[in-house]
C-alpha positions as CSV (number, residue, x, y, z in Angstrom):
1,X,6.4,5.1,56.3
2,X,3.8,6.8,54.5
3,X,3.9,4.4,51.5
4,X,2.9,1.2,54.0
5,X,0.5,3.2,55.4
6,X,-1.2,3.8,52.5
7,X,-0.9,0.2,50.9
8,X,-2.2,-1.4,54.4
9,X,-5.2,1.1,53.9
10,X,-5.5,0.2,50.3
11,X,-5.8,-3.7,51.3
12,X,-8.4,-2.7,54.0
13,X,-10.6,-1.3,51.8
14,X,-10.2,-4.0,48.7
15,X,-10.4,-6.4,51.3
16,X,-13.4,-5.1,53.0
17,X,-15.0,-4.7,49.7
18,X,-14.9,-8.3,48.8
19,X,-17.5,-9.4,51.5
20,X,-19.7,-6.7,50.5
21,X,-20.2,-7.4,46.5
22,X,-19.8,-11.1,47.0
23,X,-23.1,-11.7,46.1
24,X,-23.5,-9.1,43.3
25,X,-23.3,-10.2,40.0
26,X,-21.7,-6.7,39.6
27,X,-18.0,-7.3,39.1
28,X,-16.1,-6.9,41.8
29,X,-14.7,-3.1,42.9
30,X,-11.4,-3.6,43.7
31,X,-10.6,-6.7,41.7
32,X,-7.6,-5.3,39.4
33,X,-6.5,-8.4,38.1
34,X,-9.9,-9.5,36.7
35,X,-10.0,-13.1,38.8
36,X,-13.2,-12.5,40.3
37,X,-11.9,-12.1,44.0
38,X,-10.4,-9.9,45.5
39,X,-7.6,-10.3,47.7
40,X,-3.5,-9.4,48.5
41,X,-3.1,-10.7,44.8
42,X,-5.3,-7.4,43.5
43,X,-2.6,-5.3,45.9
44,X,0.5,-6.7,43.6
45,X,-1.2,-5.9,40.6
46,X,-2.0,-2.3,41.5
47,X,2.0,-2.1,42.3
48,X,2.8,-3.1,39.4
49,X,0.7,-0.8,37.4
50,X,2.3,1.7,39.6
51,X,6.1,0.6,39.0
52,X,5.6,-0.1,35.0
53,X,3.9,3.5,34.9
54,X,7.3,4.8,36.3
55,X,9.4,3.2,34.2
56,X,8.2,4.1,30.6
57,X,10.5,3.8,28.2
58,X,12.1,7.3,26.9
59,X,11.6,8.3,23.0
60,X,14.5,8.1,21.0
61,X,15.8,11.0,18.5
62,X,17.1,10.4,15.4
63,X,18.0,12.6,12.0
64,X,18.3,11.5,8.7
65,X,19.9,12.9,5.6
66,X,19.5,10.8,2.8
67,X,18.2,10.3,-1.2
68,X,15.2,8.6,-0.7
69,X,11.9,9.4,2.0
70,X,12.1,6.4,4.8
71,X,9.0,4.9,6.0
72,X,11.2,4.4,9.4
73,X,14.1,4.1,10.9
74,X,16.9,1.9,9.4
75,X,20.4,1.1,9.9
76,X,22.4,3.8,11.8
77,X,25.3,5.1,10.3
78,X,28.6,6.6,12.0
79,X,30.3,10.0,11.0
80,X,28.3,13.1,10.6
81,X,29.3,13.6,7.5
82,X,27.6,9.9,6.2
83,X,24.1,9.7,4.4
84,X,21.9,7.7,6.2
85,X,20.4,7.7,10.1
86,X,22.4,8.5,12.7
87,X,20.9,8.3,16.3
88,X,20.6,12.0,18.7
89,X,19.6,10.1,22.0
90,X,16.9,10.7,24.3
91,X,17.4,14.4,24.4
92,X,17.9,17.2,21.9
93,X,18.6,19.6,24.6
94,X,21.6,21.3,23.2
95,X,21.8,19.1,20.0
96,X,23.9,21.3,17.5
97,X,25.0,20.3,14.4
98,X,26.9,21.6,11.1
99,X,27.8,21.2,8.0
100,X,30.2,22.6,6.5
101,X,33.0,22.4,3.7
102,X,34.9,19.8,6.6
103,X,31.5,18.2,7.6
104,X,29.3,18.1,4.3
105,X,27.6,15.2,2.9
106,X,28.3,14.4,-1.0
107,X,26.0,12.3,-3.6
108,X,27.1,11.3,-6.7
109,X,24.8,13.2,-8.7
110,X,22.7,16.4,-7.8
111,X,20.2,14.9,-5.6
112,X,16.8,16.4,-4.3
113,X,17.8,14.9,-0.8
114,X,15.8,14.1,2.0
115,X,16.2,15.5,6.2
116,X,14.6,14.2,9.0
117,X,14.9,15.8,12.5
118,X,12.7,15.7,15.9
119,X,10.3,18.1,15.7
120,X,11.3,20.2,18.5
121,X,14.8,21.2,16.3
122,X,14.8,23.2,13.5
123,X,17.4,24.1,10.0
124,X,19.4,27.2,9.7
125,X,21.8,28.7,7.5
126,X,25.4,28.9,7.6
127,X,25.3,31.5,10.7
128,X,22.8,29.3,12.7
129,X,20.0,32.5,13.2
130,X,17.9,32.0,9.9
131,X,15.7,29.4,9.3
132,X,15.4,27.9,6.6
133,X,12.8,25.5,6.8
134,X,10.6,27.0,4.1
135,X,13.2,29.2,1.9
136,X,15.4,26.2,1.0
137,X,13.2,23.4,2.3
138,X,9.6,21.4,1.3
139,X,7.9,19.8,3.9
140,X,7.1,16.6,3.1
141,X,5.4,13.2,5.0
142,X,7.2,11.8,7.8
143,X,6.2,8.2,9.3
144,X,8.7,8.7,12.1
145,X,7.1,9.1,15.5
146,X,8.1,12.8,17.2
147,X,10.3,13.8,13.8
148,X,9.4,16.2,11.0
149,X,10.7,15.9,7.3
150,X,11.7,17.9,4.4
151,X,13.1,17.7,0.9
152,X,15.3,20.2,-0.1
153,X,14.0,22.6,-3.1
154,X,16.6,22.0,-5.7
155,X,18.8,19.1,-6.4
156,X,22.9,19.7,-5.2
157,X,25.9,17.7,-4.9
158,X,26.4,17.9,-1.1
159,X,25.0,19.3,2.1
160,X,26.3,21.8,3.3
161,X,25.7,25.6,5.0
162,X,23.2,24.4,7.0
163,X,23.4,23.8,10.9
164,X,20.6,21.9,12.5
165,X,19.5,22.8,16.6
């Protein structure tokens, strides 16, 4: 009740202001839609300003391990334990993952590689509770929107002993 209230106040006054500025070279108050006039038409556009407002689209997480630094995101990949991107969601509340000797990820020669995560997470050692970001880690650039990236310090065969959250 209190929503039709306020949108049959809202065309009274956009309404009401018409009359007043109609000979104004001024543009018009009230005339959202830019046509010069304003009317029920100006109503539906400030509704849908409202109702595309609400329903912005959500950011989407991803991490990376890989060789090389990505400009952006590229194919995703399936398996944890797969180079390449592999999507979190559109949280990272309670995001938690390892690898270990049963979930590492192996190159073919000792590679420098490259991990990308969302900027809110961080890298720890083996026993998740020291970080490692700056011990094992370089920070490096990252053209991913929301993410942060790093090149590990020395170049290894696998990843593993590390647990991202």
């Amino acid at each position: 009740m209190n929503t039709k209230k306020f949108f049959m106040l809202l065309a009274a006054v956009l309404l009401g202001s018409a009359s007043a500025f109609a000979q104004s070279n001024e543009p018009l108050k009230g005339d959202v839609n830019g046509d010069g006039v304003v009317d029920v038409a100006d109503i539906a556009a400030v509704i849908a300003i409202i109702k595309n407002n609400a329903a912005a689209p959500q950011t989407t997480y991803y991490w990376y391990v890989g060789e090389t630094n990505p400009s952006s995101v590229g194919t995703l990949v399936s398996g944890t334990n797969t180079a390449g991107w592999h999507e979190i969601g559109t949280s990272t509340s309670g995001f938690n993952l390892t690898f270990n000797n049963q979930n590492k990820i192996e190159f073919d020669d000792p590679t420098q590689y490259y991990l990308i995560i969302p900027n809110n997470l961080h890298v720890y050692a083996a026993d998740g509770n020291t970080n490692v970001e700056t011990s094992y880690f370089t920070s490096v650039t990252c053209n991913i929107a929301n993410h942060k990236a790093f090149q590990y310090t020395t170049a290894v065969y696998s990843v593993k002993g590390l647990v991202i959250k």
